[in-house]
HTML snippet that shows the backbone in 3Dmol.js (N, CA, C, O; Angstrom):
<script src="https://3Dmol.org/build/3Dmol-min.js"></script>
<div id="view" style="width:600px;height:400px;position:relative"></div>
<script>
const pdb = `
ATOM      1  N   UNK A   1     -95.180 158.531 127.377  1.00  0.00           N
ATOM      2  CA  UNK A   1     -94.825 157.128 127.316  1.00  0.00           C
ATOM      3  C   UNK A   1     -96.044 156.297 127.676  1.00  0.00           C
ATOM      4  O   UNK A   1     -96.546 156.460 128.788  1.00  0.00           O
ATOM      5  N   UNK A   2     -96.487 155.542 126.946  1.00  0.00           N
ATOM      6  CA  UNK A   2     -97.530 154.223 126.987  1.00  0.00           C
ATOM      7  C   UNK A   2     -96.800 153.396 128.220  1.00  0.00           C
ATOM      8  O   UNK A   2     -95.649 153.029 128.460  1.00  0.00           O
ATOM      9  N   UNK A   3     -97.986 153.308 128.823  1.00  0.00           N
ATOM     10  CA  UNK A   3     -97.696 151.542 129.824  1.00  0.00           C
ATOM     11  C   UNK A   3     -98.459 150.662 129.107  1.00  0.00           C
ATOM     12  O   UNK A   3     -99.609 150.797 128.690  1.00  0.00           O
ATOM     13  N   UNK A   4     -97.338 149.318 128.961  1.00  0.00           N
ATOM     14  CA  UNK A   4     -97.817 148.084 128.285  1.00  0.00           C
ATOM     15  C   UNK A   4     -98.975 147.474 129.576  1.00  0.00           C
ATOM     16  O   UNK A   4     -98.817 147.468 130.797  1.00  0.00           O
ATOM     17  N   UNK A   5     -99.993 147.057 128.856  1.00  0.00           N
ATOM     18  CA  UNK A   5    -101.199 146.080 129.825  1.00  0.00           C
ATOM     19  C   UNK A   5    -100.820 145.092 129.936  1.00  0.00           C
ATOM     20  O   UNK A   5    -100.350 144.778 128.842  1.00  0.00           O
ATOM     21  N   UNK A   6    -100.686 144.163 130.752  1.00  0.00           N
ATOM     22  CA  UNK A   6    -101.088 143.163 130.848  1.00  0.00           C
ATOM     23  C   UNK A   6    -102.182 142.375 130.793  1.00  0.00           C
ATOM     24  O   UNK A   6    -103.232 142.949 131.077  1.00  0.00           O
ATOM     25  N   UNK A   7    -102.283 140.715 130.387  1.00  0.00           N
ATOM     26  CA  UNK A   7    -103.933 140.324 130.224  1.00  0.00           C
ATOM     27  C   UNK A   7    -103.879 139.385 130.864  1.00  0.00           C
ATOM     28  O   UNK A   7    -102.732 139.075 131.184  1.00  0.00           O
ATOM     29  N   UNK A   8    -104.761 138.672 131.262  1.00  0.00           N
ATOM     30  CA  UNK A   8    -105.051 137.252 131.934  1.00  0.00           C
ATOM     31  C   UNK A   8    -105.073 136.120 130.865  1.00  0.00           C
ATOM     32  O   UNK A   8    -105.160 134.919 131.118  1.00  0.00           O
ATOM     33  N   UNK A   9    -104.978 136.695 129.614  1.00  0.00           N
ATOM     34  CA  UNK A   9    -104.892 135.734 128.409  1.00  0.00           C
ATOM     35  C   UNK A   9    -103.629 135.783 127.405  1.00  0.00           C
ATOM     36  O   UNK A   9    -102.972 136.740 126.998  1.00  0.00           O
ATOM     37  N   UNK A  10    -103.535 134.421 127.162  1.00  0.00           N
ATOM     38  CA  UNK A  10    -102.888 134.075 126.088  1.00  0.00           C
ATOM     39  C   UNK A  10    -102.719 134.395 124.879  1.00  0.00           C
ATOM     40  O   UNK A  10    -103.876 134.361 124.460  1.00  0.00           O
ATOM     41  N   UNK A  11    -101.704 134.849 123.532  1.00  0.00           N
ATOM     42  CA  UNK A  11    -102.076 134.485 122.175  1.00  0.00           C
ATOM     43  C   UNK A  11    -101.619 133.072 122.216  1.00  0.00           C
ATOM     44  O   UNK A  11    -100.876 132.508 123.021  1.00  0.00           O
ATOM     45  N   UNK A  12    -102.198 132.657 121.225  1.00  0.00           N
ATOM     46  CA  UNK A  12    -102.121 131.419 120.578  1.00  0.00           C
ATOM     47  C   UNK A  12    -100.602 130.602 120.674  1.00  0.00           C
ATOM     48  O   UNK A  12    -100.424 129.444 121.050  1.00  0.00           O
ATOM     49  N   UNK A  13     -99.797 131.377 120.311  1.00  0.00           N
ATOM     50  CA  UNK A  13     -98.175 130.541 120.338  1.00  0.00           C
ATOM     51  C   UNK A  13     -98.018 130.059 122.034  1.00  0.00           C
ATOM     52  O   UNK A  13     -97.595 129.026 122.552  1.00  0.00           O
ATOM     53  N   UNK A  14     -98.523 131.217 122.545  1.00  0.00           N
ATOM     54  CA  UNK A  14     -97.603 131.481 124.359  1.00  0.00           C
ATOM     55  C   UNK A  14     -99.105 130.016 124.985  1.00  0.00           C
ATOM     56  O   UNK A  14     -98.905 129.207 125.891  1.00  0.00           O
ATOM     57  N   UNK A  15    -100.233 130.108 124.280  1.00  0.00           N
ATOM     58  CA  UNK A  15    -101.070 129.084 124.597  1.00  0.00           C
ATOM     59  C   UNK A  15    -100.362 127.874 124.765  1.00  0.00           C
ATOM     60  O   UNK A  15    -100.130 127.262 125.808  1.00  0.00           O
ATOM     61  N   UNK A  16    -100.040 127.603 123.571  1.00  0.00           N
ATOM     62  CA  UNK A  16     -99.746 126.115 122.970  1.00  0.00           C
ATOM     63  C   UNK A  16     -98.173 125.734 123.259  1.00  0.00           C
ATOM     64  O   UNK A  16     -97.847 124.561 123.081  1.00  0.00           O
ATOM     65  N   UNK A  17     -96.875 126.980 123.836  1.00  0.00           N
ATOM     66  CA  UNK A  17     -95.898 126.411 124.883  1.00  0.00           C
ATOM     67  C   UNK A  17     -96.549 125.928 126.325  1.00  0.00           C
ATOM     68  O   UNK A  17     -96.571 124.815 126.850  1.00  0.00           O
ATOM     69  N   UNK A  18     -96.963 126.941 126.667  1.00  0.00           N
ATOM     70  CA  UNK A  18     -97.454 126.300 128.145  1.00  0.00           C
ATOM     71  C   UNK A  18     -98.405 125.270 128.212  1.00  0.00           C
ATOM     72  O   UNK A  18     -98.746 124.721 129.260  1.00  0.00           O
ATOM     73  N   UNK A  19     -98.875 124.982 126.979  1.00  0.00           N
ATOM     74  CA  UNK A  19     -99.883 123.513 127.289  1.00  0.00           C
ATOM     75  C   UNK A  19     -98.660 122.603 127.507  1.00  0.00           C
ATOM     76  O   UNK A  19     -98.540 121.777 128.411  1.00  0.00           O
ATOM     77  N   UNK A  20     -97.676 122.914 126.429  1.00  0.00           N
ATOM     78  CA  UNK A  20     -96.431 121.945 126.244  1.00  0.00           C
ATOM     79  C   UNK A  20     -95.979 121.519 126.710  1.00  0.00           C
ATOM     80  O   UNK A  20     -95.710 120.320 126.624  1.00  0.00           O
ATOM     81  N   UNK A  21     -95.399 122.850 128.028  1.00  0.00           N
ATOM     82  CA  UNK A  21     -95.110 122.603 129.121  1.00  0.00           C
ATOM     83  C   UNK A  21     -95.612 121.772 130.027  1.00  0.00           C
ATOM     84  O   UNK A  21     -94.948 120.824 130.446  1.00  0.00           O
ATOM     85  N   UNK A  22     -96.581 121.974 130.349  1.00  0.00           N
ATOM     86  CA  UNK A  22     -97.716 120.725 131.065  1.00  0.00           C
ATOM     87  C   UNK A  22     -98.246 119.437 130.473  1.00  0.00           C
ATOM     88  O   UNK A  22     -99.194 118.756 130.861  1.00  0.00           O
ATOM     89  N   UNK A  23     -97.480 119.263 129.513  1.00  0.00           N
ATOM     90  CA  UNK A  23     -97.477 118.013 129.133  1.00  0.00           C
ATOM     91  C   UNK A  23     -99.083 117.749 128.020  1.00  0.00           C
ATOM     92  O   UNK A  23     -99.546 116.660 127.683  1.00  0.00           O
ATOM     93  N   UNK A  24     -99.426 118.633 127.798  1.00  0.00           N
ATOM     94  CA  UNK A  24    -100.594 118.973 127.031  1.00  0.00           C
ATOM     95  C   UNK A  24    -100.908 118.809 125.607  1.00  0.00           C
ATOM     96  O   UNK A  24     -99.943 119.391 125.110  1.00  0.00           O
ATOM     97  N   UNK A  25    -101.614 118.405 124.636  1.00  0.00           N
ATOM     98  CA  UNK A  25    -101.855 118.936 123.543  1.00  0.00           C
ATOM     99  C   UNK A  25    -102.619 119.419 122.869  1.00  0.00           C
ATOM    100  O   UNK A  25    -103.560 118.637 122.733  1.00  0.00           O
ATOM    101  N   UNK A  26    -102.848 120.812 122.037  1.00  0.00           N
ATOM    102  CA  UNK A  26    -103.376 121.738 122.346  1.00  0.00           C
ATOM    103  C   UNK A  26    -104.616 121.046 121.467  1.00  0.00           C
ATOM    104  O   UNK A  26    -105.798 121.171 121.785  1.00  0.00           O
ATOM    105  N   UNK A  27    -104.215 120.407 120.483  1.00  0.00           N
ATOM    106  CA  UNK A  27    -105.446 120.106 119.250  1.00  0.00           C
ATOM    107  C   UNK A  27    -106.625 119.116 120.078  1.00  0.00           C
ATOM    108  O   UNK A  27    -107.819 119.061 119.783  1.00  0.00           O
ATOM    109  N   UNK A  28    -105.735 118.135 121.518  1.00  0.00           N
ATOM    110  CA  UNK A  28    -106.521 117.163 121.770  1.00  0.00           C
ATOM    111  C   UNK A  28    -107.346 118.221 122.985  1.00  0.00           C
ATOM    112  O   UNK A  28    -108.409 117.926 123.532  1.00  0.00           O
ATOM    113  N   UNK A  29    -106.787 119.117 123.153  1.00  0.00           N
ATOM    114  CA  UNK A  29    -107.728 120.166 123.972  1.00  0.00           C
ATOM    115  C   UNK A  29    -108.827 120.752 124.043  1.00  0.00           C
ATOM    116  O   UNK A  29    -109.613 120.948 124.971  1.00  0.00           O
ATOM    117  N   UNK A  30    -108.811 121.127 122.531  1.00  0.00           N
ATOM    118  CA  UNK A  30    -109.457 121.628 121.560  1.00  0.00           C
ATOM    119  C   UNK A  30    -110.596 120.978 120.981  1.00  0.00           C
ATOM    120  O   UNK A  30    -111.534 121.581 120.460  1.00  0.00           O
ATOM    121  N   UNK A  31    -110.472 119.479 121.106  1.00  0.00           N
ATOM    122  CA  UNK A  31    -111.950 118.949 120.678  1.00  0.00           C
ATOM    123  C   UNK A  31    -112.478 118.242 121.823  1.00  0.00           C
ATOM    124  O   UNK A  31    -113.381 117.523 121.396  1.00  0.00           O
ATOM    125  N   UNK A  32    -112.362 118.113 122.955  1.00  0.00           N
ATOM    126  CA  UNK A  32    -112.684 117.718 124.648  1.00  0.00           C
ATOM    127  C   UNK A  32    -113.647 118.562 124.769  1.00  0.00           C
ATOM    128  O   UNK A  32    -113.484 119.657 124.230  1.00  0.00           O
ATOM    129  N   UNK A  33    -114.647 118.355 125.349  1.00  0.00           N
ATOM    130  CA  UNK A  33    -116.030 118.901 125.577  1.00  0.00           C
ATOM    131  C   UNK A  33    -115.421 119.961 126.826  1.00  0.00           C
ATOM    132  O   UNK A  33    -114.352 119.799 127.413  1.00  0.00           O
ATOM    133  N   UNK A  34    -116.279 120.937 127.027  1.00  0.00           N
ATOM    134  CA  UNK A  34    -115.832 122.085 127.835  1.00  0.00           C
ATOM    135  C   UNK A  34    -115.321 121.514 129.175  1.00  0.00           C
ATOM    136  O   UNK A  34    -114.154 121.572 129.562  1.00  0.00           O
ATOM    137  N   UNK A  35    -116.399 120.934 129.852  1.00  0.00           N
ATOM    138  CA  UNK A  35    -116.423 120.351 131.255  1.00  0.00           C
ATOM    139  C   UNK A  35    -114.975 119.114 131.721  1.00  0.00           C
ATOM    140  O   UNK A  35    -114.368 119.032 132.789  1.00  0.00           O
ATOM    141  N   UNK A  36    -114.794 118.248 130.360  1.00  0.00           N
ATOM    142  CA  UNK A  36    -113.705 117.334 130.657  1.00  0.00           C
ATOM    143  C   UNK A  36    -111.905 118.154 130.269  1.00  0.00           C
ATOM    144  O   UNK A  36    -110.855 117.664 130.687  1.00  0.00           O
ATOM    145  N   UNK A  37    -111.988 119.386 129.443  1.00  0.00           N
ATOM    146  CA  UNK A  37    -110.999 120.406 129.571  1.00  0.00           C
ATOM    147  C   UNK A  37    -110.672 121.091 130.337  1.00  0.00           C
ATOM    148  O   UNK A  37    -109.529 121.497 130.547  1.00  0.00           O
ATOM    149  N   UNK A  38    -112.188 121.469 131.197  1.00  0.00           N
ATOM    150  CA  UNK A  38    -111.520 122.060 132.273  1.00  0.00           C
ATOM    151  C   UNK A  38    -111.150 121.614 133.557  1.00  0.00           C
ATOM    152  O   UNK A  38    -110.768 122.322 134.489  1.00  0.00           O
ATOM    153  N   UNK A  39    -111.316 120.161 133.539  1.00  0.00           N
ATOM    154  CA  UNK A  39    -110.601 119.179 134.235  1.00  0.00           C
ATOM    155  C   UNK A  39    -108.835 118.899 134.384  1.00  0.00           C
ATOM    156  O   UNK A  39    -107.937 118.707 135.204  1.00  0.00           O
ATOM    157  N   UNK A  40    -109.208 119.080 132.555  1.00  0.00           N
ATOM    158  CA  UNK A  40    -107.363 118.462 132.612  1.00  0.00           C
ATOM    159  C   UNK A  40    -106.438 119.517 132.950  1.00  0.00           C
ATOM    160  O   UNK A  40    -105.299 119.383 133.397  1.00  0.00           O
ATOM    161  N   UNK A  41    -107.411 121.184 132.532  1.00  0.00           N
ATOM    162  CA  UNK A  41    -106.527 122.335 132.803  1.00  0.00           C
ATOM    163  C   UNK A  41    -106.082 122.446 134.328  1.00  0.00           C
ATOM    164  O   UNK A  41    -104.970 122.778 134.738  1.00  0.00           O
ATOM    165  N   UNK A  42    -107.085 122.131 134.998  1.00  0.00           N
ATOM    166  CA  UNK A  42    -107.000 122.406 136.576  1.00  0.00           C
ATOM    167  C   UNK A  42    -106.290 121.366 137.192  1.00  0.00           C
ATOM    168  O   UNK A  42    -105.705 121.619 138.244  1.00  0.00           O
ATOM    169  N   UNK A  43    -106.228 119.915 136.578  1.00  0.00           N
ATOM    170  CA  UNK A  43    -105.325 119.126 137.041  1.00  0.00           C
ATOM    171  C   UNK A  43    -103.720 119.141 136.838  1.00  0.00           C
ATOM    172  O   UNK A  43    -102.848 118.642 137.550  1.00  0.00           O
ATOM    173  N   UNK A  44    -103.590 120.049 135.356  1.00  0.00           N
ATOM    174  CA  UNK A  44    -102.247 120.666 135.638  1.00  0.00           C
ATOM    175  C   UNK A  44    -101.736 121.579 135.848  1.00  0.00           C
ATOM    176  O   UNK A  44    -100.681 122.072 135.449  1.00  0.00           O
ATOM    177  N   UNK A  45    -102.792 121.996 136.791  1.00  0.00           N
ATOM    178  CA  UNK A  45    -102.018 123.254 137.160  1.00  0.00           C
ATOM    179  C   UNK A  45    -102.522 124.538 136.646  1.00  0.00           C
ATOM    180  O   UNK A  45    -102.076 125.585 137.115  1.00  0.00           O
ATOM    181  N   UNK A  46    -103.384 124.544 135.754  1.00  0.00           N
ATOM    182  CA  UNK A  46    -103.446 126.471 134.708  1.00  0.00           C
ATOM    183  C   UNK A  46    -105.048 126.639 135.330  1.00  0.00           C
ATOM    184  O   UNK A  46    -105.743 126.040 136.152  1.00  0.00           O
ATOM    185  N   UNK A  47    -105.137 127.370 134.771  1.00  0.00           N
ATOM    186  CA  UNK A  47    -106.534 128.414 134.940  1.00  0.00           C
ATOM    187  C   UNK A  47    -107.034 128.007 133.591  1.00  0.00           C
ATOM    188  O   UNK A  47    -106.417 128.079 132.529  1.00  0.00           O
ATOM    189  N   UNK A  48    -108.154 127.604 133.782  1.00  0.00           N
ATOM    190  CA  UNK A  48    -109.221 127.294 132.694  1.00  0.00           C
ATOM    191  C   UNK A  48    -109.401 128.653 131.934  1.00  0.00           C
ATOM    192  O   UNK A  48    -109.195 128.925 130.751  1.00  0.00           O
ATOM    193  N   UNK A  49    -109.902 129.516 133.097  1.00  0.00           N
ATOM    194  CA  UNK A  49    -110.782 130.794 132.199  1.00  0.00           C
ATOM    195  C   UNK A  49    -109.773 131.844 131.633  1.00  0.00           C
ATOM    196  O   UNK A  49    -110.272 132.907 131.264  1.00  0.00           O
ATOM    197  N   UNK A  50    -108.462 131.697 131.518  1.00  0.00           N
ATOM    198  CA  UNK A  50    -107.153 132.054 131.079  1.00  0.00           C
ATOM    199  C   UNK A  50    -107.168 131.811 129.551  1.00  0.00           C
ATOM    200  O   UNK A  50    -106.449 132.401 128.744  1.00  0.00           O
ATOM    201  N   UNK A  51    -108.330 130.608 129.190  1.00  0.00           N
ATOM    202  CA  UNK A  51    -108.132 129.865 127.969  1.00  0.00           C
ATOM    203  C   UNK A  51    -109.207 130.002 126.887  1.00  0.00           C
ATOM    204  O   UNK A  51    -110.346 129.549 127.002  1.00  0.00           O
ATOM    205  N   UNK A  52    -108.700 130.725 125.734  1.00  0.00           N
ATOM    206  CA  UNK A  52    -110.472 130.591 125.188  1.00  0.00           C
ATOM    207  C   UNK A  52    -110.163 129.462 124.231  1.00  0.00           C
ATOM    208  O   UNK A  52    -109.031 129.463 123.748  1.00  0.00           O
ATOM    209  N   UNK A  53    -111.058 128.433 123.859  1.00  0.00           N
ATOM    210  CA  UNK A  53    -111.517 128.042 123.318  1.00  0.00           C
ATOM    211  C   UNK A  53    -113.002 128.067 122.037  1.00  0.00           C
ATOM    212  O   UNK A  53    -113.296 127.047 121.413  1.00  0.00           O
TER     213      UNK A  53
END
`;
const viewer = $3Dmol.createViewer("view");
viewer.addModel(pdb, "pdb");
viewer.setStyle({}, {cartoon: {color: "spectrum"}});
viewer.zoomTo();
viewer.render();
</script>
């Protein structure tokens, strides 16, 4: 029997609920320069380096 891994990362769908969740949107995320994203990530709450961009 395989044990499933776990990752510290996201796919893409489970990304873009939990931005949702936090009141986020993923496209306006997405063009925010690195430094002012990883502002808004940490101000709500997530882990930046959780996130690739």
């Amino acid at each position: 029997m395989m044990k499933h891994e776990e990752t510290d990362s996201f796919d893409e769908d489970e990304e873009e609920d939990v931005f949702a969740d936090a009141g986020l949107d993923y496209d306006e995320l997405e063009f925010m320069d690195p430094d002012e994203r990883r502002e808004v990530l940490e101000d709500a709450g997530l882990d930046p380096d959780a996130f690739d961009f």
